[in-house]
N, CA, C, O and CB atoms as a CASP TS submission, in Angstrom:
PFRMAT TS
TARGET T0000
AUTHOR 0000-0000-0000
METHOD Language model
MODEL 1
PARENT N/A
ATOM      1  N   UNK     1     -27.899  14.415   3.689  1.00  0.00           N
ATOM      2  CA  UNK     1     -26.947  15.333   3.093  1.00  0.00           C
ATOM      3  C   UNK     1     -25.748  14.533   2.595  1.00  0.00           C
ATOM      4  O   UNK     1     -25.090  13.760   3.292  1.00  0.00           O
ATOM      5  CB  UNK     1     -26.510  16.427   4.108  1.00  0.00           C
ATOM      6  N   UNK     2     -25.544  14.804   1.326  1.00  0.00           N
ATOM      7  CA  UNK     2     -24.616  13.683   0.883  1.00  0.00           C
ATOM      8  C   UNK     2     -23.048  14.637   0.326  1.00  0.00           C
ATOM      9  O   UNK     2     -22.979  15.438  -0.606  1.00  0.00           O
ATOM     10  CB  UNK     2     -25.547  12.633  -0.608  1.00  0.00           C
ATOM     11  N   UNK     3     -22.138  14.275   1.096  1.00  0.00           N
ATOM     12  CA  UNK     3     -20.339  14.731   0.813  1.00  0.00           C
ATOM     13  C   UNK     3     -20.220  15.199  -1.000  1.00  0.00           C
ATOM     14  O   UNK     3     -20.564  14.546  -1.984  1.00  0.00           O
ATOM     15  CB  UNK     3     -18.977  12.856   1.172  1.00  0.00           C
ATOM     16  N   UNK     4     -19.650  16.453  -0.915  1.00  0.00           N
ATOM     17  CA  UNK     4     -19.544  16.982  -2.604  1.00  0.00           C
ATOM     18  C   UNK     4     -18.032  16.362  -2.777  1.00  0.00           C
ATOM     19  O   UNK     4     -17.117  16.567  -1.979  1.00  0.00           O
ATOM     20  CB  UNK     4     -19.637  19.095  -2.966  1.00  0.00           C
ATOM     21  N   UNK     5     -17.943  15.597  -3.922  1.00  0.00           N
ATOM     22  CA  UNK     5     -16.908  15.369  -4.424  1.00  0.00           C
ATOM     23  C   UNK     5     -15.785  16.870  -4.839  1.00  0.00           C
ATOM     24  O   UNK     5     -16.083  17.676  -5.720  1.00  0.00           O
ATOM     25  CB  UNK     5     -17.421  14.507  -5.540  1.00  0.00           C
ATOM     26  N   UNK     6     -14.597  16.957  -4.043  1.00  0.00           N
ATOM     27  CA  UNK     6     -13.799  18.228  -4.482  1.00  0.00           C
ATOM     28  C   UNK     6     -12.851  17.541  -5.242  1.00  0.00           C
ATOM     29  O   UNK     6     -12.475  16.404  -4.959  1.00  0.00           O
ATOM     30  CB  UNK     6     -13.120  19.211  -3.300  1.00  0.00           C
ATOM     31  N   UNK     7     -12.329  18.384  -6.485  1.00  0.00           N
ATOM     32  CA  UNK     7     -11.207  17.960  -7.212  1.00  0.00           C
ATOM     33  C   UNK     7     -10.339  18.532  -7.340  1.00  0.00           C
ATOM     34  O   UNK     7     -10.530  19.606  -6.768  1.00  0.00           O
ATOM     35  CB  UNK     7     -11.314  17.693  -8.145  1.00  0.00           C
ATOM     36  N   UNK     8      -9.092  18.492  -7.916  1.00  0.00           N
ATOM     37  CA  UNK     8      -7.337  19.059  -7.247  1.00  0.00           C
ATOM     38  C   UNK     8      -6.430  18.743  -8.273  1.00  0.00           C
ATOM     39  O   UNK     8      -6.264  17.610  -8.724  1.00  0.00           O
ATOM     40  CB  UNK     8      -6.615  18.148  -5.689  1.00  0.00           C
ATOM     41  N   UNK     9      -5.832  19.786  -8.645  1.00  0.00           N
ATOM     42  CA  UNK     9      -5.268  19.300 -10.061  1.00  0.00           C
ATOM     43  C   UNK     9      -3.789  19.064  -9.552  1.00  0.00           C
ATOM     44  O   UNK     9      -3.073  19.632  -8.728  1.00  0.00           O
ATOM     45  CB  UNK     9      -5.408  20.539 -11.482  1.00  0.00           C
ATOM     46  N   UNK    10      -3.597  17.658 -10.652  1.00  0.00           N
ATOM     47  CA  UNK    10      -3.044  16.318 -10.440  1.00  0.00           C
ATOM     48  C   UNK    10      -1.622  16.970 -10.402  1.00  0.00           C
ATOM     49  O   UNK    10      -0.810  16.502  -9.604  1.00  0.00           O
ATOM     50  CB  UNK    10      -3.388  15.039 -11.661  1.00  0.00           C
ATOM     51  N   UNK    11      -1.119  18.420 -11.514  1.00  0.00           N
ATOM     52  CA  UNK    11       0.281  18.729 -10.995  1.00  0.00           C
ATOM     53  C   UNK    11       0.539  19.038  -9.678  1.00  0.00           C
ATOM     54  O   UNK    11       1.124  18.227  -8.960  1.00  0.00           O
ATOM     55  CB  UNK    11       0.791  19.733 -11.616  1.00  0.00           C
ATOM     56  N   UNK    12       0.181  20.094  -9.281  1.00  0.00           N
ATOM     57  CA  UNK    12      -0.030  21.181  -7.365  1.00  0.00           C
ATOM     58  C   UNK    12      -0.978  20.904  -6.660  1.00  0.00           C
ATOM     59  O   UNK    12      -0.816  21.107  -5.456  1.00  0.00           O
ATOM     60  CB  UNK    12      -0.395  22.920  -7.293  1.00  0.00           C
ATOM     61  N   UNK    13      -1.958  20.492  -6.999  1.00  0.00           N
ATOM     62  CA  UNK    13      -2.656  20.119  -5.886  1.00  0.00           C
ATOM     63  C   UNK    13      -4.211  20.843  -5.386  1.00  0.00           C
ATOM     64  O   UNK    13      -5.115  20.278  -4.769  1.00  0.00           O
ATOM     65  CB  UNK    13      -1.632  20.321  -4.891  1.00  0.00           C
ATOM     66  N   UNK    14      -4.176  21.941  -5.766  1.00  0.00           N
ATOM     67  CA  UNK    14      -4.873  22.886  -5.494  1.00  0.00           C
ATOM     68  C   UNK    14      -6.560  22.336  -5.736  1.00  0.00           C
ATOM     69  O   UNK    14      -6.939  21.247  -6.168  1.00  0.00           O
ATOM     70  CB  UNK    14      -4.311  24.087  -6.362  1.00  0.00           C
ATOM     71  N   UNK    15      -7.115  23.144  -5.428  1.00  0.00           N
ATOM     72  CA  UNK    15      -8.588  22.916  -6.195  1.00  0.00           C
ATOM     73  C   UNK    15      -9.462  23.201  -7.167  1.00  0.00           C
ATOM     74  O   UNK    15     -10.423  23.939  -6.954  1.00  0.00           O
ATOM     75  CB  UNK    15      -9.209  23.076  -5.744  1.00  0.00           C
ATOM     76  N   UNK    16      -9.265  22.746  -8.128  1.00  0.00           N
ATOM     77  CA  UNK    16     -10.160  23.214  -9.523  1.00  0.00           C
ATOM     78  C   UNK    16     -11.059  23.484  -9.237  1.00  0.00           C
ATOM     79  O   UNK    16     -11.886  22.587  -9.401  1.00  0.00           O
ATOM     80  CB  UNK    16     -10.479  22.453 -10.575  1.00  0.00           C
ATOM     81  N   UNK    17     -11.601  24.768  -8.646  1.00  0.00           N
ATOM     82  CA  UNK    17     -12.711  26.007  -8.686  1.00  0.00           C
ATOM     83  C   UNK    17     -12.457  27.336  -9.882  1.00  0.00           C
ATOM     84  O   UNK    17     -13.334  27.861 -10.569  1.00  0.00           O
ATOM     85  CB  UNK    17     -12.647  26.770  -7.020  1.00  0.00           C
ATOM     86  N   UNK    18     -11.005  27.658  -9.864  1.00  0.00           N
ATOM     87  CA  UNK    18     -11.034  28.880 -10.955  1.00  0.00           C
ATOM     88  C   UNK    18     -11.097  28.395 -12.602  1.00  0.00           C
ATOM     89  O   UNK    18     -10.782  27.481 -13.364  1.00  0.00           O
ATOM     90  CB  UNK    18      -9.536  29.824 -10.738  1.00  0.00           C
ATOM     91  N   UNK    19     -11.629  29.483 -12.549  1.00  0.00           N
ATOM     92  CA  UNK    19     -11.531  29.580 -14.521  1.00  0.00           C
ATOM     93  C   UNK    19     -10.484  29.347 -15.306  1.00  0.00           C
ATOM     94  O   UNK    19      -9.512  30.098 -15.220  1.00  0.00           O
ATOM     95  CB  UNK    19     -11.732  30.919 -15.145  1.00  0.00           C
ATOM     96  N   UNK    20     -10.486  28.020 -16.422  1.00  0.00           N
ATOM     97  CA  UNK    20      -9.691  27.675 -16.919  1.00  0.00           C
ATOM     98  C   UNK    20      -8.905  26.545 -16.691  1.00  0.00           C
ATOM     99  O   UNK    20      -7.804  26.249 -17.156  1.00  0.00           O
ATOM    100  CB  UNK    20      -9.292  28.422 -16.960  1.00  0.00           C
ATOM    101  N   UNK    21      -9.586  25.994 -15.955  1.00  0.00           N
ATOM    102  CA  UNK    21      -9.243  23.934 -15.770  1.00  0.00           C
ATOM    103  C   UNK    21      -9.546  23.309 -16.088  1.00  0.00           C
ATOM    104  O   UNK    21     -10.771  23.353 -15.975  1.00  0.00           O
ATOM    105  CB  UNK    21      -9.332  23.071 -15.004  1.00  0.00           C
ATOM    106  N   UNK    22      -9.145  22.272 -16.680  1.00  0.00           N
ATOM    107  CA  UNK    22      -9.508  21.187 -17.251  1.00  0.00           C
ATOM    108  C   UNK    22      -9.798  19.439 -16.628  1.00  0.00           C
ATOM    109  O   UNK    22      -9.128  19.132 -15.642  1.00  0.00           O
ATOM    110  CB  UNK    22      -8.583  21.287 -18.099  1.00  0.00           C
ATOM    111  N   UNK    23     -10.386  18.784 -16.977  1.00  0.00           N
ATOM    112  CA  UNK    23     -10.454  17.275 -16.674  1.00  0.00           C
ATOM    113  C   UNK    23     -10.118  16.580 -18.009  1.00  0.00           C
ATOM    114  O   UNK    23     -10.657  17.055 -19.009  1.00  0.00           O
ATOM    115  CB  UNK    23     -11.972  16.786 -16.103  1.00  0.00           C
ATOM    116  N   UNK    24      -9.285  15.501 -18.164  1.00  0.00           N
ATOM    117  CA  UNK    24      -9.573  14.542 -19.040  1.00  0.00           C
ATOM    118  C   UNK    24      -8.755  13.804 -19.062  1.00  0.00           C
ATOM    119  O   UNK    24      -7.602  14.008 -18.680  1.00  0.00           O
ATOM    120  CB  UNK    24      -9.815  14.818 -20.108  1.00  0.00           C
ATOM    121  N   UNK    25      -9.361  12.421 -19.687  1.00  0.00           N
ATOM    122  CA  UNK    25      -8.882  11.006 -19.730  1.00  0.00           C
ATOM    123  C   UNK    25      -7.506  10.810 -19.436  1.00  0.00           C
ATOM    124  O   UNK    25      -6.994  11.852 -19.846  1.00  0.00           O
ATOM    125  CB  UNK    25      -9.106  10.424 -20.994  1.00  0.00           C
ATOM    126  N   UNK    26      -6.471   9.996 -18.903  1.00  0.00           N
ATOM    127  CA  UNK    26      -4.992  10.084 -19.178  1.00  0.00           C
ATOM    128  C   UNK    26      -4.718   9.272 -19.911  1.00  0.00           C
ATOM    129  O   UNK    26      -4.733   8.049 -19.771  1.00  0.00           O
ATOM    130  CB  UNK    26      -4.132   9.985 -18.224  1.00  0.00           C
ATOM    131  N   UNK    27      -4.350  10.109 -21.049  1.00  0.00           N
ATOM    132  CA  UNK    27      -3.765   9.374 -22.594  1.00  0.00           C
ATOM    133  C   UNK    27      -3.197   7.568 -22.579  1.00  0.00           C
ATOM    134  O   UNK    27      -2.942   7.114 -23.695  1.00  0.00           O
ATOM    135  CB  UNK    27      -2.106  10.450 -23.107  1.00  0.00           C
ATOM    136  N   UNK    28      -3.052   6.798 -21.606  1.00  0.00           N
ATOM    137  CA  UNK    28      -2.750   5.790 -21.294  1.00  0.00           C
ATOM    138  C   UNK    28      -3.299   5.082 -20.598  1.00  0.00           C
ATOM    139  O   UNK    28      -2.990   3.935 -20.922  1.00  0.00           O
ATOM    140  CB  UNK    28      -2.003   5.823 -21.045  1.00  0.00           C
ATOM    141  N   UNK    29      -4.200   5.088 -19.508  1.00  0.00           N
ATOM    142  CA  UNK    29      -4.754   4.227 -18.913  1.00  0.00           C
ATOM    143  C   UNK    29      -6.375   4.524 -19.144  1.00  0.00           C
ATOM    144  O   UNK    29      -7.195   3.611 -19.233  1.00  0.00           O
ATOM    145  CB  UNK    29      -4.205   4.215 -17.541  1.00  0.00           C
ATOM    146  N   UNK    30      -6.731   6.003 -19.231  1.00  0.00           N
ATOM    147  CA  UNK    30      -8.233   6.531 -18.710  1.00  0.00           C
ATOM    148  C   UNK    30      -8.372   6.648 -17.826  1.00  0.00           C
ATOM    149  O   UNK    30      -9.583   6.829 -17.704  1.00  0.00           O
ATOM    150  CB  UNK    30      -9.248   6.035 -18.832  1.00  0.00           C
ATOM    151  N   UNK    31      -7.902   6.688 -16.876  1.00  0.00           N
ATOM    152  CA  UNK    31      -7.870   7.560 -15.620  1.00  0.00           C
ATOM    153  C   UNK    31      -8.226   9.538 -15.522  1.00  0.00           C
ATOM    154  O   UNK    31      -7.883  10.425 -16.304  1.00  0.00           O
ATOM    155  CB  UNK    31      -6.260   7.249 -15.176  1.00  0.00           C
ATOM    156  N   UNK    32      -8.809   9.591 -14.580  1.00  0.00           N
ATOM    157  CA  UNK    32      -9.366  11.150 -14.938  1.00  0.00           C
ATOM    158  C   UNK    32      -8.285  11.808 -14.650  1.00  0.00           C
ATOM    159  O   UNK    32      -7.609  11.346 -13.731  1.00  0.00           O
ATOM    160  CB  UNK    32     -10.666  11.811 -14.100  1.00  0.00           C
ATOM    161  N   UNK    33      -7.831  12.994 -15.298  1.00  0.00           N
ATOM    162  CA  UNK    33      -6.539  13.845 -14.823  1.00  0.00           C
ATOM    163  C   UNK    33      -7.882  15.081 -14.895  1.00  0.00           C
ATOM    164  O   UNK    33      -8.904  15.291 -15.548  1.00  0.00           O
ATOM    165  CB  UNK    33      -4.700  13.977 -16.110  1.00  0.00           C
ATOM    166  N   UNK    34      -6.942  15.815 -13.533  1.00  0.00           N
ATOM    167  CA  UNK    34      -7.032  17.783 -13.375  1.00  0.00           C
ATOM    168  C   UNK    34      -5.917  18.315 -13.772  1.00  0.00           C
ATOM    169  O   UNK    34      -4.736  17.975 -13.702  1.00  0.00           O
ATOM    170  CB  UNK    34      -7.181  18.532 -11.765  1.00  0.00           C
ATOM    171  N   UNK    35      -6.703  19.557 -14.371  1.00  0.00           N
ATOM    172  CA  UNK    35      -5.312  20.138 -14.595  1.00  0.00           C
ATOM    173  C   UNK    35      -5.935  21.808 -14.524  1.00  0.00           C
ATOM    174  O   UNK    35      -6.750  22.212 -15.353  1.00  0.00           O
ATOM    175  CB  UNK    35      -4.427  19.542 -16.325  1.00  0.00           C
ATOM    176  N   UNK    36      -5.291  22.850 -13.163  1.00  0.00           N
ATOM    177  CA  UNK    36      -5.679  24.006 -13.033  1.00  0.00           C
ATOM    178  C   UNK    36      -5.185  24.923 -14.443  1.00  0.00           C
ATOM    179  O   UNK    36      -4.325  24.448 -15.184  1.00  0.00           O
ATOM    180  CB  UNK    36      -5.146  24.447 -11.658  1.00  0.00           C
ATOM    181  N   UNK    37      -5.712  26.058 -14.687  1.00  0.00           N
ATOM    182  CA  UNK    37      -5.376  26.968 -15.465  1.00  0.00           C
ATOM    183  C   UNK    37      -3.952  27.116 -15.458  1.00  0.00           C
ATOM    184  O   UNK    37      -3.353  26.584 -16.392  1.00  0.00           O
ATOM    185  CB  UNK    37      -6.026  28.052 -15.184  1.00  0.00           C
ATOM    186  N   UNK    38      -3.118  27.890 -14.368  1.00  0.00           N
ATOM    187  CA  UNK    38      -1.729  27.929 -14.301  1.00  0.00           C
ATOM    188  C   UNK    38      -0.608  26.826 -14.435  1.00  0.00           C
ATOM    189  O   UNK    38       0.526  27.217 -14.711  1.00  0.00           O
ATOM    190  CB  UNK    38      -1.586  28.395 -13.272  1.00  0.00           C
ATOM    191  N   UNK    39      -0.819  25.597 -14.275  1.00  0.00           N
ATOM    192  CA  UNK    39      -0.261  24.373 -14.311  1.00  0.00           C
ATOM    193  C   UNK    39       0.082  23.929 -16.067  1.00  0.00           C
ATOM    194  O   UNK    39       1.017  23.457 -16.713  1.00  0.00           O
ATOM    195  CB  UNK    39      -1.374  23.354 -13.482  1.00  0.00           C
ATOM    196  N   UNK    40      -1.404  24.452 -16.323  1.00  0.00           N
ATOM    197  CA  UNK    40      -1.305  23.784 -17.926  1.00  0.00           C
ATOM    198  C   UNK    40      -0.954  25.625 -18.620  1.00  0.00           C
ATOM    199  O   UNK    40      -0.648  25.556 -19.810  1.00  0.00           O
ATOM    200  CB  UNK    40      -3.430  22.697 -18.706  1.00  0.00           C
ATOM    201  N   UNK    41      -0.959  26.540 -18.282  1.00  0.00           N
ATOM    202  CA  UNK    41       0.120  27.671 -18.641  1.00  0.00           C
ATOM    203  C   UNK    41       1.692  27.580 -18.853  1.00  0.00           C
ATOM    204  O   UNK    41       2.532  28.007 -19.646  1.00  0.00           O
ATOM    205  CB  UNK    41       0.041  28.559 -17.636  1.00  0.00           C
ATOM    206  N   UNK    42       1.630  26.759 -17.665  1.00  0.00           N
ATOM    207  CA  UNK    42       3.344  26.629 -17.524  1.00  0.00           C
ATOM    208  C   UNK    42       3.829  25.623 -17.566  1.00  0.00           C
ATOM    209  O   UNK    42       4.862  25.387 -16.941  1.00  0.00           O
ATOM    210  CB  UNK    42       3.970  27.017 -16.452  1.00  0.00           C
ATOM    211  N   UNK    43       3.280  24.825 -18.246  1.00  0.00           N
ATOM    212  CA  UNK    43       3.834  23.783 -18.882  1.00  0.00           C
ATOM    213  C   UNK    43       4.027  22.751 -17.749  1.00  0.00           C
ATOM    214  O   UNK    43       5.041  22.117 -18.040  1.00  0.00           O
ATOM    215  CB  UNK    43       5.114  24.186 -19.641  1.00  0.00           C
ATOM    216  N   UNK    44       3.613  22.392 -16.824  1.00  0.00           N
ATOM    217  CA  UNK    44       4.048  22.131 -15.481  1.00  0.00           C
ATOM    218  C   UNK    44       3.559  20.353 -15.846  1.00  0.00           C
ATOM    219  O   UNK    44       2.448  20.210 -16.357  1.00  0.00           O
ATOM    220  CB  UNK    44       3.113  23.235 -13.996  1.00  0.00           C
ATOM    221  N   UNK    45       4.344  19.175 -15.589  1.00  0.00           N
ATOM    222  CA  UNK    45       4.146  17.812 -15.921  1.00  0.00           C
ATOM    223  C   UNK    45       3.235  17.599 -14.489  1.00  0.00           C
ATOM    224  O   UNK    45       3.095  18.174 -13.409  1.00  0.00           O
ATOM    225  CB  UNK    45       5.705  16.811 -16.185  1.00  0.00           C
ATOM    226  N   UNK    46       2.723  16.426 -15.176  1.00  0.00           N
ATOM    227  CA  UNK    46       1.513  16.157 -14.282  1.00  0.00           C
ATOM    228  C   UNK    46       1.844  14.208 -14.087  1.00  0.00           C
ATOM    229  O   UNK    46       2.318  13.838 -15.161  1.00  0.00           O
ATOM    230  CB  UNK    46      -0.338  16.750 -15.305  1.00  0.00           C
ATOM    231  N   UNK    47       1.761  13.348 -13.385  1.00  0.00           N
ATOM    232  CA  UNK    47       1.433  12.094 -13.186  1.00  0.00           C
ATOM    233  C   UNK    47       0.054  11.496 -12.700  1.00  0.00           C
ATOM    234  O   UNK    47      -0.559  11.778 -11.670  1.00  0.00           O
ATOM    235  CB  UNK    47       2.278  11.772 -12.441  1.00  0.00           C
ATOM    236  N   UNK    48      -0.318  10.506 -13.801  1.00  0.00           N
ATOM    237  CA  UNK    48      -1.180   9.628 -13.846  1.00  0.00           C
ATOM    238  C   UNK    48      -0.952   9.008 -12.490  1.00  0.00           C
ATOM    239  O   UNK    48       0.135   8.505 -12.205  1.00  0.00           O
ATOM    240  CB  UNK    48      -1.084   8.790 -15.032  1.00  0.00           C
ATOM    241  N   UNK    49      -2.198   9.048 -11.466  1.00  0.00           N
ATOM    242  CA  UNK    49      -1.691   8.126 -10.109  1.00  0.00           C
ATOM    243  C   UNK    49      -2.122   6.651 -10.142  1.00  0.00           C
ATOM    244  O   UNK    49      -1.679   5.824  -9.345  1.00  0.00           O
ATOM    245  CB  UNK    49      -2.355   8.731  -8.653  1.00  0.00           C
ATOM    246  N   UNK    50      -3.399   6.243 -11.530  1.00  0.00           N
ATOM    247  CA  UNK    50      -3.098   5.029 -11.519  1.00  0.00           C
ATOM    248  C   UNK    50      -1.630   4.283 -12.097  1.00  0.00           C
ATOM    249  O   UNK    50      -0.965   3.371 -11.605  1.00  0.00           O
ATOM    250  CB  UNK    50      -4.135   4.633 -12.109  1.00  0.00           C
ATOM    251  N   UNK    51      -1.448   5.055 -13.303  1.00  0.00           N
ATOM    252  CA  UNK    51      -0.446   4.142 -14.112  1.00  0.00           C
ATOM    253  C   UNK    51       0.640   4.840 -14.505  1.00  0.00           C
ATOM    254  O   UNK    51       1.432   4.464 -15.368  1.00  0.00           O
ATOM    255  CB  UNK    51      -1.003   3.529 -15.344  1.00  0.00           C
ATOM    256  N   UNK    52       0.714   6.137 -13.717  1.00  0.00           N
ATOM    257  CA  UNK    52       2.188   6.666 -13.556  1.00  0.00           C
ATOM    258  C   UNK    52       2.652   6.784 -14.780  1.00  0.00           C
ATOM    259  O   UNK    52       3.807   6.395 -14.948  1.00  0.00           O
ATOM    260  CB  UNK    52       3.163   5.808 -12.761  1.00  0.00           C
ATOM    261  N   UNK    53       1.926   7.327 -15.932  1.00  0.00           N
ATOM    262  CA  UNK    53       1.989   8.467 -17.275  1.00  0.00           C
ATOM    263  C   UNK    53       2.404   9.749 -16.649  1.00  0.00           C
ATOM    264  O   UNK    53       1.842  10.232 -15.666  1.00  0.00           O
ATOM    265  CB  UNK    53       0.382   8.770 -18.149  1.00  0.00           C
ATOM    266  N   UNK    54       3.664  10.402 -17.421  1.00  0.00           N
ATOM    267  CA  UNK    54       3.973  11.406 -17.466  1.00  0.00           C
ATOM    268  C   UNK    54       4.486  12.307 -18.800  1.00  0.00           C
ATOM    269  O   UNK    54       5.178  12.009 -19.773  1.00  0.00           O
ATOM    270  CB  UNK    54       4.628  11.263 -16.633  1.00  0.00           C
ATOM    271  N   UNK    55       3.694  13.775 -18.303  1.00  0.00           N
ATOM    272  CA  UNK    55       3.298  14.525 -19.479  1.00  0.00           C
ATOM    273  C   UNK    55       3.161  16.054 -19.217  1.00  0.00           C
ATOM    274  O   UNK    55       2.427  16.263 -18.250  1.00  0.00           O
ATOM    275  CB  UNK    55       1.986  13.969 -19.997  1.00  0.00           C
ATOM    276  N   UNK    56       3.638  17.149 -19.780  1.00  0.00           N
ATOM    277  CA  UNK    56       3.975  18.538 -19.491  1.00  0.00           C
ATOM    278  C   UNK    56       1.897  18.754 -19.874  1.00  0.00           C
ATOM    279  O   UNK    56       1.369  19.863 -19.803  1.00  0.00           O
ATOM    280  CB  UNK    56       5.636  19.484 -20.844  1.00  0.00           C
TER
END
């Protein structure tokens, strides 16, 4: 039985299970960003944890 990777978007934290989240590249390094539905609603900035890009 092998551990499911869970993912957590990179502004709050939470877990990208609901409708309307996103994954993708961070515009600067390629690093994977989350980003939940409400986070990217509200404009909410997010940091790159490899290379510490920041972006609403």
């Amino acid at each position: 039985m092998s551990a499911q990777k869970v993912e957590y978007c990179t502004s709050c934290g939470i877990r990208l299970v609901e409708k309307g989240y996103v994954k993708f590249p961070c515009p600067q390094c390629g690093a994977e960003i989350g980003r939940c539905a409400s986070c990217r609603q509200q404009g909410n900035v997010y940091t790159c944890s490899k290379c510490g890009f920041k972006a609403p």
